[in-house]
C-alpha atoms as one frame of an Amber mdcrd trajectory, in Angstrom:
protein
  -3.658 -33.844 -11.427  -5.979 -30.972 -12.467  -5.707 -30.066 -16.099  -3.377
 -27.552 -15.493  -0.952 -30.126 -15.208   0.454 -28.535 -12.070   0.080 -28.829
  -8.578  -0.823 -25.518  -6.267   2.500 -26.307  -4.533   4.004 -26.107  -7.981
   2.196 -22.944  -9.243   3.518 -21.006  -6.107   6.882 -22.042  -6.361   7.267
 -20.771  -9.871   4.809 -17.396  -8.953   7.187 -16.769  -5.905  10.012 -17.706
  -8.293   9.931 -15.558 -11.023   8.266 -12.504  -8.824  11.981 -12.463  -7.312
  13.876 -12.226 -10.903  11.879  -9.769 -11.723  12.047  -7.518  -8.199  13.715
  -9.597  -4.930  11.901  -7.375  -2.576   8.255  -8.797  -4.338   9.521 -11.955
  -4.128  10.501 -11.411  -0.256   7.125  -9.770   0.112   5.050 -12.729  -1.389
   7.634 -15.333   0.823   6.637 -13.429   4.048   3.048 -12.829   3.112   2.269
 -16.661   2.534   4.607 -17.556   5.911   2.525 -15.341   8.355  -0.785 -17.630
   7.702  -4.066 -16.659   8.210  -5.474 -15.322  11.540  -8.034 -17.415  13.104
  -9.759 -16.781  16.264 -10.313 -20.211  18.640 -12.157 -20.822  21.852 -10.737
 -23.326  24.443 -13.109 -24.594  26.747 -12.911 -23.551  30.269 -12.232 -26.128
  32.659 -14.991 -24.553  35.290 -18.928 -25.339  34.577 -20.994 -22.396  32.622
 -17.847 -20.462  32.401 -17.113 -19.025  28.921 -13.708 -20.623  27.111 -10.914
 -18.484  26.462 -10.878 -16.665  23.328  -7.786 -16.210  21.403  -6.557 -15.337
  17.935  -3.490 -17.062  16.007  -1.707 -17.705  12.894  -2.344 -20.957  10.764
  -0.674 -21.816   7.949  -2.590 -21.603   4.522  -2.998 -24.442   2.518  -1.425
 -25.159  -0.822  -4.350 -23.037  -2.828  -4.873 -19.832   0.081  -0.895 -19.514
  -0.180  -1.603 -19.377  -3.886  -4.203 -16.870  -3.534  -2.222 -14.747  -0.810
   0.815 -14.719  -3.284  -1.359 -13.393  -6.539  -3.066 -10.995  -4.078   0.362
  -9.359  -2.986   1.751  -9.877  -6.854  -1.464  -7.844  -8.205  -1.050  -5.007
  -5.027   2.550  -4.528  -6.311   1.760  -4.259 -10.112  -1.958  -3.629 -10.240
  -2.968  -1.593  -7.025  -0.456   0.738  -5.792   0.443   2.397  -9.370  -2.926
   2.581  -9.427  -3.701   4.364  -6.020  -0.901   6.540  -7.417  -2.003   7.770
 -10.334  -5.605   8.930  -8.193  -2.971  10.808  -5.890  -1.099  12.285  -8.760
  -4.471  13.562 -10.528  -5.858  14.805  -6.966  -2.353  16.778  -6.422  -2.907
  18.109  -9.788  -6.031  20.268  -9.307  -4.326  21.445  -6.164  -3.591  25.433
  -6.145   0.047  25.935  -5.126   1.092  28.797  -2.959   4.396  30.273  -3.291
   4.784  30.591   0.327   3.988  28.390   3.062   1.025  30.076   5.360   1.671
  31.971   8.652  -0.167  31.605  11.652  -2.498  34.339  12.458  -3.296  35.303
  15.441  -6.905  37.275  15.401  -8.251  38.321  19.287 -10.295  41.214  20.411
  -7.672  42.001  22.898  -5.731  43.687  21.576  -3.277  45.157  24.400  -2.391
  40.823  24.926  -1.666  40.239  21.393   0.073  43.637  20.460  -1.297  45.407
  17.780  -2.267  43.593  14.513   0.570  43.661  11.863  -0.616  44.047   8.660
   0.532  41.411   5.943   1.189  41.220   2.572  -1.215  38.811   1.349   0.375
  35.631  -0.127   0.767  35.050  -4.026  -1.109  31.857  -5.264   0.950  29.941
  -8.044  -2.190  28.839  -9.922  -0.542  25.744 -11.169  -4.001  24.128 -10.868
  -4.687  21.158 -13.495  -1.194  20.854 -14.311   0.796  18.185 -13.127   3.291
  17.842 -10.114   6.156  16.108  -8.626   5.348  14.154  -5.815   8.100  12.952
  -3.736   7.296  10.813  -0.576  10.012  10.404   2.065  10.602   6.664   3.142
  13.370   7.541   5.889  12.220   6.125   8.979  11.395   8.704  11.865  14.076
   7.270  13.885  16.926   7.295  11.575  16.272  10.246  10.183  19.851  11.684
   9.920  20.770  14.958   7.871  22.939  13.281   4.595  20.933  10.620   4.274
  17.462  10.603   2.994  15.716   7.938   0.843  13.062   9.550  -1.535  10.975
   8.199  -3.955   9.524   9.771  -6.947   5.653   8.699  -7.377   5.500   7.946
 -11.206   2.831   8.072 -13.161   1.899   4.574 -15.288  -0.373   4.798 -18.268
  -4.417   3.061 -18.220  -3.093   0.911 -20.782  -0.858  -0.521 -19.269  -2.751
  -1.097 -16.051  -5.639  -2.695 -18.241  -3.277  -5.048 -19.961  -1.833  -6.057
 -16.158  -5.246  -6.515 -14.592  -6.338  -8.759 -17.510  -2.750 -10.936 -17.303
  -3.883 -11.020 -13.276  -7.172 -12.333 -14.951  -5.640 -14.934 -17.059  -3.029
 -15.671 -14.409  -5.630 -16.711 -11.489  -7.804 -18.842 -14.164  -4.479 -20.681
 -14.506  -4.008 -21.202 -10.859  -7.838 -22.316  -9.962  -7.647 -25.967  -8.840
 -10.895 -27.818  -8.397 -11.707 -29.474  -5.539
């Protein structure tokens, strides 16, 4: 037994264990992440003389530690990565300009007499909301369910450095706990 006093088996059990009291869709995540396997590529050798072998790509089943490592990758992408990636997105739609009306298309030609004479256009107000924050709102409704009462929208929040920090260094901590060696 390493000095962890736990096997890798063990360590993923529990990871995969609490990750679902805490959120069952994580823990259904990590589950299916450490099912698929890793993708190797294989050559079988062709039956006919100087003939290349068939190349082909499939799924293998990690062992005990990759599992390991495949479940604290997906655990830290939930908690770690993606708020993160947010927050970039939030601060990027911040220093966005607003307008107040969606654009129109123009059409601009030198012919005139096809196009009809040019209209002219009141020139669209700018909301200069720039620097200040926004709601962003992403829609999750699948294209092909998309039906009129039902939508599923998700805020994007906003989580502090701090807190980020303090996660990345428990992720830190956490895969020092789960290095076995060999």
């Amino acid at each position: 037994m390493p000095e962890n006093e736990y096997t890798p088996t063990e360590a993923l059990k529990m990871l995969i264990r609490k990750a679902a009291e805490f959120d069952n869709e994580l823990g259904e995540t990590i589950k299916r992440a450490v099912a698929e396997g890793k993708d190797v590529q294989e050559t079988e050798p062709s039956p006919a003389r100087g003939r290349k072998g068939r190349k082909f790509r499939k799924a293998t089943p990690y062992s005990d530690e990759e599992a390991l490592e495949a479940a604290l990758s997906v655990f830290r992408a939930a908690l770690v990565e993606i708020p993160h990636v947010a927050n970039t997105s939030l601060d990027e739609f911040a220093k966005a300009t607003v307008d107040e009306e969606p654009a129109e298309l123009e059409l601009k030609s030198d012919n005139v007499e096809f196009f009809g004479a040019a209209s002219e256009k009141e020139p669209r107000r700018r909301l200069h909301l720039r620097d200040a924050p926004k709601e962003v709102i992403i829609d999750m409704t699948v294209e092909t369910q998309l039906e009129a009462d039902k939508r599923d929208d998700v805020q994007m929040p906003r989580t502090s450095e701090e807190q980020l920090t303090s996660l990345d260094d428990t992720f830190a901590n956490l895969r020092r706990l789960t290095t076995f060696p060999d």
